[in-house]
C-alpha positions as CSV (number, residue, x, y, z in Angstrom):
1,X,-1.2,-64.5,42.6
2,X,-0.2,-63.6,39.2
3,X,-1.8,-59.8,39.6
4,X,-0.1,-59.6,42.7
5,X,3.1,-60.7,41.0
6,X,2.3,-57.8,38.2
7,X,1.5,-55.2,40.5
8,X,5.2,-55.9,42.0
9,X,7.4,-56.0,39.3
10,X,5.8,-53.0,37.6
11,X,8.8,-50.1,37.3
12,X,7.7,-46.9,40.1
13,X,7.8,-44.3,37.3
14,X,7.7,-41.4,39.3
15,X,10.4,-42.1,41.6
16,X,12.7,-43.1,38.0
17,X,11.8,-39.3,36.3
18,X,12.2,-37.8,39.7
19,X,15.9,-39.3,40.0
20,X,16.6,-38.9,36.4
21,X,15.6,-35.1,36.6
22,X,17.9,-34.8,39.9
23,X,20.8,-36.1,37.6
24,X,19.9,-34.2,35.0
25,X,20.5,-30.7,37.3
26,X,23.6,-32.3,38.3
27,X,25.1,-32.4,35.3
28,X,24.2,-29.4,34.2
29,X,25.1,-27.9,37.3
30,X,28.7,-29.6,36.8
31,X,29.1,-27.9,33.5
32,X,27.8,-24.4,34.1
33,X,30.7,-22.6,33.2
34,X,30.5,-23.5,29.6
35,X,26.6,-22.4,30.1
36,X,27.9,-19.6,31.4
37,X,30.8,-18.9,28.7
38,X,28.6,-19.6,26.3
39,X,25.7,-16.8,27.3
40,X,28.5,-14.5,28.0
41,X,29.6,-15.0,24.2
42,X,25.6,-14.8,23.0
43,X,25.8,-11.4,24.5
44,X,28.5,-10.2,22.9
45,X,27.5,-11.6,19.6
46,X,24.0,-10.4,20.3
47,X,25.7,-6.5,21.0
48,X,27.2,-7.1,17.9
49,X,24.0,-8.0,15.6
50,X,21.7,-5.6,17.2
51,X,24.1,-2.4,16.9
52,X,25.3,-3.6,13.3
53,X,21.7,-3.7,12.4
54,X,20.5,-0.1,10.3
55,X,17.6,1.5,12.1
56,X,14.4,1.2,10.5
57,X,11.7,3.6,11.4
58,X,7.9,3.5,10.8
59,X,4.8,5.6,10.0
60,X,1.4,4.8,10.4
61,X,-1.9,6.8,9.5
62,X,-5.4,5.5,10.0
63,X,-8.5,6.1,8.0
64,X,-11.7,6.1,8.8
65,X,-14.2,6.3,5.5
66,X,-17.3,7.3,5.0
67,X,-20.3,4.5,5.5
68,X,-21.1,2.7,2.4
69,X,-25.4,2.5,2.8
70,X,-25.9,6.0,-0.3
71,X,-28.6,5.0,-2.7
72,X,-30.0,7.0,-5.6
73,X,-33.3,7.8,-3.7
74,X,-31.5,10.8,-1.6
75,X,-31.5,14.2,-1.9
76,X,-29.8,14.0,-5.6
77,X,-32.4,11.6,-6.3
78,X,-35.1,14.2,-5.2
79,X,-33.9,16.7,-7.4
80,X,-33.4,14.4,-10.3
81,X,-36.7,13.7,-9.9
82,X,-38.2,17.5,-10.4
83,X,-36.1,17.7,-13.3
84,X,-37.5,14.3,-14.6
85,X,-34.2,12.3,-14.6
86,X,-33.8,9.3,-13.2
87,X,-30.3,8.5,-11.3
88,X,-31.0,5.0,-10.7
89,X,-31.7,3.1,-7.4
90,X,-28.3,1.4,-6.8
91,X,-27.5,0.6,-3.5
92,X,-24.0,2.1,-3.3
93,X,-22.0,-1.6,-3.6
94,X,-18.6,-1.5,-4.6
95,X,-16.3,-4.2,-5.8
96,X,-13.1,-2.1,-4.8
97,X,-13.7,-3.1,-0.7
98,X,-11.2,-2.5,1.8
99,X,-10.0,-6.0,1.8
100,X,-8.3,-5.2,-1.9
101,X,-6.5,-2.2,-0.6
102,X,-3.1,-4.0,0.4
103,X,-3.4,-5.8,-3.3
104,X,-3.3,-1.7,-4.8
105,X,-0.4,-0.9,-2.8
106,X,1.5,-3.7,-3.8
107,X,0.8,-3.7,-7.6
108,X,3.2,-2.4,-9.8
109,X,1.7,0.6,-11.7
110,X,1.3,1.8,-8.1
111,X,4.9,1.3,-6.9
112,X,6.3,3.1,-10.2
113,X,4.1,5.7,-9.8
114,X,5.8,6.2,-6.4
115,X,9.2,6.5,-7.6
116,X,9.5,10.0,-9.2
117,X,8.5,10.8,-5.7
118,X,10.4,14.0,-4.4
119,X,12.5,12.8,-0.8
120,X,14.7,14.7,2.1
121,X,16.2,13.0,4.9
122,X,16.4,14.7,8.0
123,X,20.1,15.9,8.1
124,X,19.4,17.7,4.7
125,X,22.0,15.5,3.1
126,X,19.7,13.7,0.9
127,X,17.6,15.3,-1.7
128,X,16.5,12.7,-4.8
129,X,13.7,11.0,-5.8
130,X,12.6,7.5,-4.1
131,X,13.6,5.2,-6.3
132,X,17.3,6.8,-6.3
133,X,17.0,6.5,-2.6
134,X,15.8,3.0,-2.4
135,X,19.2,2.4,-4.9
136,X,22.0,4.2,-3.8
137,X,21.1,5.3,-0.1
138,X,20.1,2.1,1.3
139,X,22.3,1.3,4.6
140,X,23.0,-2.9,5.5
141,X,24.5,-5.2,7.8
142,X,28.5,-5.3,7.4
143,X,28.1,-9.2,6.9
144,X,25.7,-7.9,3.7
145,X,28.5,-6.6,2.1
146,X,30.8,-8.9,2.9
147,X,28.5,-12.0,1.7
148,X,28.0,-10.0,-1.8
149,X,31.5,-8.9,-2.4
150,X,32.3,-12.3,-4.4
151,X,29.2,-12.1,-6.5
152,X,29.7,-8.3,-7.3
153,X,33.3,-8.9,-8.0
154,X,32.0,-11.7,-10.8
155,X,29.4,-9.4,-12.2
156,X,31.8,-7.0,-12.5
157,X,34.2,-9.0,-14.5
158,X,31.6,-10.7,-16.4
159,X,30.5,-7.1,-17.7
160,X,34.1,-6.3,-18.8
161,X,33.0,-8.7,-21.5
162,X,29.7,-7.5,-22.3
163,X,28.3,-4.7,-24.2
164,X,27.5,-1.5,-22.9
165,X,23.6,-0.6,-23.2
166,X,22.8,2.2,-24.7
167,X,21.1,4.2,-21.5
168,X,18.6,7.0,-21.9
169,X,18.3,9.3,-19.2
170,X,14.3,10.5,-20.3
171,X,13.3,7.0,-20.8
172,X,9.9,6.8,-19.0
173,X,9.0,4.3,-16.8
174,X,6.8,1.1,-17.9
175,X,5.2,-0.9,-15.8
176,X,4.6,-3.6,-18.4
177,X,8.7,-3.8,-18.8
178,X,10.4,-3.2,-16.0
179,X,14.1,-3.9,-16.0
180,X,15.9,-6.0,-13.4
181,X,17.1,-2.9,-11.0
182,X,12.9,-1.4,-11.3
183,X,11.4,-4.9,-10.6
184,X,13.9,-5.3,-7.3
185,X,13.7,-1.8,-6.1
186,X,9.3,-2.3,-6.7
187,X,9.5,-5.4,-4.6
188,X,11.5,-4.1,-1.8
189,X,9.0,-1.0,-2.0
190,X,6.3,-3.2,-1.9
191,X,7.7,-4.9,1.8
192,X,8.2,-1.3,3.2
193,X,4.6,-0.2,2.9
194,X,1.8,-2.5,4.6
195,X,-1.8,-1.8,4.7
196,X,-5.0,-3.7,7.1
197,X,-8.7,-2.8,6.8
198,X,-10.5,-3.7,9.9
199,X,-13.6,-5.4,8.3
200,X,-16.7,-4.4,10.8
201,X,-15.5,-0.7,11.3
202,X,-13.9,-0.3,7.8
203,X,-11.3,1.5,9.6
204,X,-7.7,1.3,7.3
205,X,-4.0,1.6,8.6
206,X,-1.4,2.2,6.6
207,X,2.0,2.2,7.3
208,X,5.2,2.7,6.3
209,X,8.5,1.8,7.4
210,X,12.2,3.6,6.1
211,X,15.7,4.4,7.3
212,X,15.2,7.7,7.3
213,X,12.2,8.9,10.1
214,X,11.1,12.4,8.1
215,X,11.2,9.8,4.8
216,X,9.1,7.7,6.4
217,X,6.6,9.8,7.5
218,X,6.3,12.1,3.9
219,X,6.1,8.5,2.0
220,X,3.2,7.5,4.0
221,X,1.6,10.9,3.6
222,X,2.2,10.3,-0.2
223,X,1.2,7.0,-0.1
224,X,-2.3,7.7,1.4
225,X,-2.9,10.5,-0.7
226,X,-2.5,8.5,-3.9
227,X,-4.6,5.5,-2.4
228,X,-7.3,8.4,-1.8
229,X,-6.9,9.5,-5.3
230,X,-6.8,5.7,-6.8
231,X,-9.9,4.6,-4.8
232,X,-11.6,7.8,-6.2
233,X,-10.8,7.4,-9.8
234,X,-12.3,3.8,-9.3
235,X,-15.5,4.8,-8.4
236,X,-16.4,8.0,-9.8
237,X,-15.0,6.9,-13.3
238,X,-18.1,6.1,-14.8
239,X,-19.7,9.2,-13.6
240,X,-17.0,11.6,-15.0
241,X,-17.3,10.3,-18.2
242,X,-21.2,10.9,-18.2
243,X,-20.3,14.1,-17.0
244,X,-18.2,14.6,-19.5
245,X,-20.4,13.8,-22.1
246,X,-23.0,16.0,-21.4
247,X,-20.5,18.7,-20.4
248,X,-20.1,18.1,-24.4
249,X,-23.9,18.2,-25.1
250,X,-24.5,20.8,-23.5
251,X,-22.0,22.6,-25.5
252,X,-23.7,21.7,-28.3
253,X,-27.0,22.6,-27.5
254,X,-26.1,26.2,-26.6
255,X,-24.2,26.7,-29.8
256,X,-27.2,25.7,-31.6
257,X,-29.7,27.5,-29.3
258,X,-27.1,30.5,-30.2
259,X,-27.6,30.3,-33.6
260,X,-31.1,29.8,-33.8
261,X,-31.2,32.9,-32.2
262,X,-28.8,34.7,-34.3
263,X,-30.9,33.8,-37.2
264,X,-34.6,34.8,-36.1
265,X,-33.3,38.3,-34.8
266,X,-31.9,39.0,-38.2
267,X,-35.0,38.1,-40.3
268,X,-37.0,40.1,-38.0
269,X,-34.5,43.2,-37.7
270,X,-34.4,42.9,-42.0
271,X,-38.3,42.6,-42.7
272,X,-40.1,44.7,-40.0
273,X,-42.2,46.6,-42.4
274,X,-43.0,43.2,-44.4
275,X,-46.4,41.5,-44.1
276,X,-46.0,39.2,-46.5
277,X,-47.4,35.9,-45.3
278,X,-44.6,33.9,-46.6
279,X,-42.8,35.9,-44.7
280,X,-44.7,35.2,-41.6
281,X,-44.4,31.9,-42.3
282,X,-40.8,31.9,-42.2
283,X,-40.2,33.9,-39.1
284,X,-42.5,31.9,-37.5
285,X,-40.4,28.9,-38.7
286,X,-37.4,30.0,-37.5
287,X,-38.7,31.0,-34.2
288,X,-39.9,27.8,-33.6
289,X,-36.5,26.6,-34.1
290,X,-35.3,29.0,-31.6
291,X,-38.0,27.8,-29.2
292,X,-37.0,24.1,-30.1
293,X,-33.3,24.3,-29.3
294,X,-33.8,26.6,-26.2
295,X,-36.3,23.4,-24.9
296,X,-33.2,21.0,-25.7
297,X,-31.0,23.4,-24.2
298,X,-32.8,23.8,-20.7
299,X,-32.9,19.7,-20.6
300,X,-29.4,19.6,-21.6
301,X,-28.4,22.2,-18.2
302,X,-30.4,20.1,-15.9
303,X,-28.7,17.2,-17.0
304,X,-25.3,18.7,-16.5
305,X,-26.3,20.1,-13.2
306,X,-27.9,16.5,-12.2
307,X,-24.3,14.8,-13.2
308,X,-21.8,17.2,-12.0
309,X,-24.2,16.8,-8.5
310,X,-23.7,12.7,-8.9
311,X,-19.8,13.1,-9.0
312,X,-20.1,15.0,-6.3
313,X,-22.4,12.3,-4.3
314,X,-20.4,9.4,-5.3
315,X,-17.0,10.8,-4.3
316,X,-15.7,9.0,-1.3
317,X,-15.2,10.8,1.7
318,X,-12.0,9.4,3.9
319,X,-11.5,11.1,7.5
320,X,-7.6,11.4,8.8
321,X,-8.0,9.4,12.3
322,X,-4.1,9.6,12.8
323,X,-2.4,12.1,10.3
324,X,1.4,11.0,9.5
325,X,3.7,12.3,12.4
326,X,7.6,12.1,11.9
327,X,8.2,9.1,14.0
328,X,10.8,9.7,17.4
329,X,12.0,5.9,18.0
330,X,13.1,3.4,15.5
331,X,10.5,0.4,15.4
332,X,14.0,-1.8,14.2
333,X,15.7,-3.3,15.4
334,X,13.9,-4.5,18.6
335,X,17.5,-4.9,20.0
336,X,16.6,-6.4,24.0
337,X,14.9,-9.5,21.7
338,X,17.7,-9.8,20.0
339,X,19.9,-10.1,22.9
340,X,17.1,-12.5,24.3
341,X,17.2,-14.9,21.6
342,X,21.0,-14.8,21.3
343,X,21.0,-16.1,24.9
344,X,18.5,-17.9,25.1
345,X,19.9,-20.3,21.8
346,X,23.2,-20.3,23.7
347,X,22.1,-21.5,27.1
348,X,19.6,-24.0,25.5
349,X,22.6,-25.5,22.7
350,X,25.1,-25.4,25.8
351,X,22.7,-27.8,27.9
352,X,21.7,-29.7,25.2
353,X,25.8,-30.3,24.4
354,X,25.9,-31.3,28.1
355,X,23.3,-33.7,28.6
356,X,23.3,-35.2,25.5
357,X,25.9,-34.5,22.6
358,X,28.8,-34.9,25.4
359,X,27.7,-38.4,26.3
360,X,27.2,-39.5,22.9
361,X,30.4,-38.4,21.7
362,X,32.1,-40.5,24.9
363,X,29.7,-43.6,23.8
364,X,31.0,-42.8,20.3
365,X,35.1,-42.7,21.7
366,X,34.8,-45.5,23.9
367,X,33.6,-47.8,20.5
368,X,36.1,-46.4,18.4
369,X,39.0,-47.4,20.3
């Protein structure tokens, strides 16, 4: 009895959402001309937004490098070989991988090294360097300018009570101490450019994104070049400074192999009629010397052949997939999403005020009084 008693006083659940949902259209059914109004006003506020919005346009290039697997047993190994030098047996592993690429782009020495860069918009009307560009040429929202009219009106006055600095036009640029204007224009540089490696193909896209399309796409021609040129330095740094070095031995060598020379022709040119043996002795002293530093200075031109050959190897090797095209469409703002989410907050805060914040503020009335 007392399960049969349970079994009928238990609540029929789905019949209760089912009703509750049937009221719950009702009521918003009863108030959909405020849903209405309200969407209507979302658009026009979203029309507003999107259009106020500058246009921001973006340039991508993809990379493709060479594969990593080189090791000192190749070809250059071969020939070190014959010429009894040893280039070592490393494997080719480098701790500058792809994945640290987007960390070089976004350091600082390689955002200040980007701001002498030359720029031209495409109506010819701007012709200055990036950082200039990035400072004066920079186009916002009107509600931008309208939020920082009261804080540049207070720095303004504040400065009518400050000092002057003493500006110099030919200061150079340090990374180490960047003033307040270089470390804000380097950090909104830094969210313009954005770089991903793709980790089993080692393929890299960079990209780029500016007001301006024809700035866009010669920054991220610039860009990549002097990523090329970074990743380079990295890696064949060791080897150009061996290089280098025996550009200076070999130098060296010759001089003295020159000398040598100079000096055993001029003994024999001065005492051909001699036969003396100290002065056999001394000719064939100093053409031993001759013989000794032309030995050292053979060795020494291998060698210099053998590392001018390793640079060479070691050089990376990047292959333009996708070269930088002046981009045709703005990639911002994406203004149908705009729109979208404009409407779509209006219609869903228009319901909610009907279903819930309309009866609550009744419930609310009702107690007050």
């Amino acid at each position: 009895m007392s399960e049969e008693r349970i079994q009928n006083t238990t609540p029929q659940h789905p019949e209760e959402q089912e009703i509750d949902l049937i009221e719950l259209a009702q009521k918003v059914w009863a108030g959909r001309k405020l849903v209405f109004k309200a969407c209507g006003i979302a658009v026009l506020v979203g029309l507003v937004v999107a259009f106020s919005i500058p246009k921001e346009y973006s340039t991508s290039v993809t990379l493709a490098p060479e594969s990593g697997g080189k090791s000192g047993g190749g070809s250059m190994g071969a020939l070190a070989a014959m010429a009894g030098i040893n280039l070592g047996s490393s494997s080719g592993e480098d701790a500058l991988s792809p994945e640290l690429y987007p960390d070089i782009v976004s350091s600082t020495p390689f955002l200040v090294e980007l701001f002498n860069v030359k720029v031209k918009d495409q109506e010819g009307k701007i012709d200055t360097t990036l950082y200039a560009y990035l400072k004066d040429y920079q186009r916002g929202p009107w509600w931008s300018a309208v939020m920082s009219a009261p804080f540049k009106a207070l720095g303004w006055t504040i400065s009518l009570f400050k000092d002057k600095p003493e500006e110099d036009g030919d200061a150079k640029l340090d990374p180490f101490h960047l003033t307040l204007d270089e470390a804000g224009i380097a950090g909104a540089l830094s969210k313009r450019i954005s770089i991903s490696a793709d980790k089993k193909t080692g393929v890299t896209t960079l990209a780029v994104t500016m007001q301006d399309p024809l700035i866009s796409a010669a920054l991220t021609d610039t860009v990549m070049h002097c990523l090329q040129n970074y990743i380079t330095d990295y890696r064949t740094n060791k080897a150009r400074h061996d290089l280098a070095f025996t550009e200076k031995l070999y130098a060296e060598a010759k001089a003295a192999y020159t000398e040598a020379q100079k000096k055993y022709a001029n003994f024999v040119d001065a005492n051909q009629n001699i036969i003396l043996l100290s002065y056999r002795a001394e000719q064939e002293r100093l053409q031993n010397e001759m013989n000794l530093a032309y030995q050292v200075y053979t060795q020494v031109s291998q060698q210099l052949q053998m590392a001018r050959a390793k640079v060479q190897e070691i050089t990376p090797v990047y292959t333009v997939v996708q070269p930088a095209t002046v981009p045709l469409q703005p990639a911002k703002p994406n203004k149908i999403m705009i729109l979208i989410g404009f409407v779509f907050l209006a219609g869903v805060g228009s319901v909610g005020w009907i279903l819930f914040v309309k009866d609550l503020l009744k419930g609310w009335k009702k107690q007050t009084i």
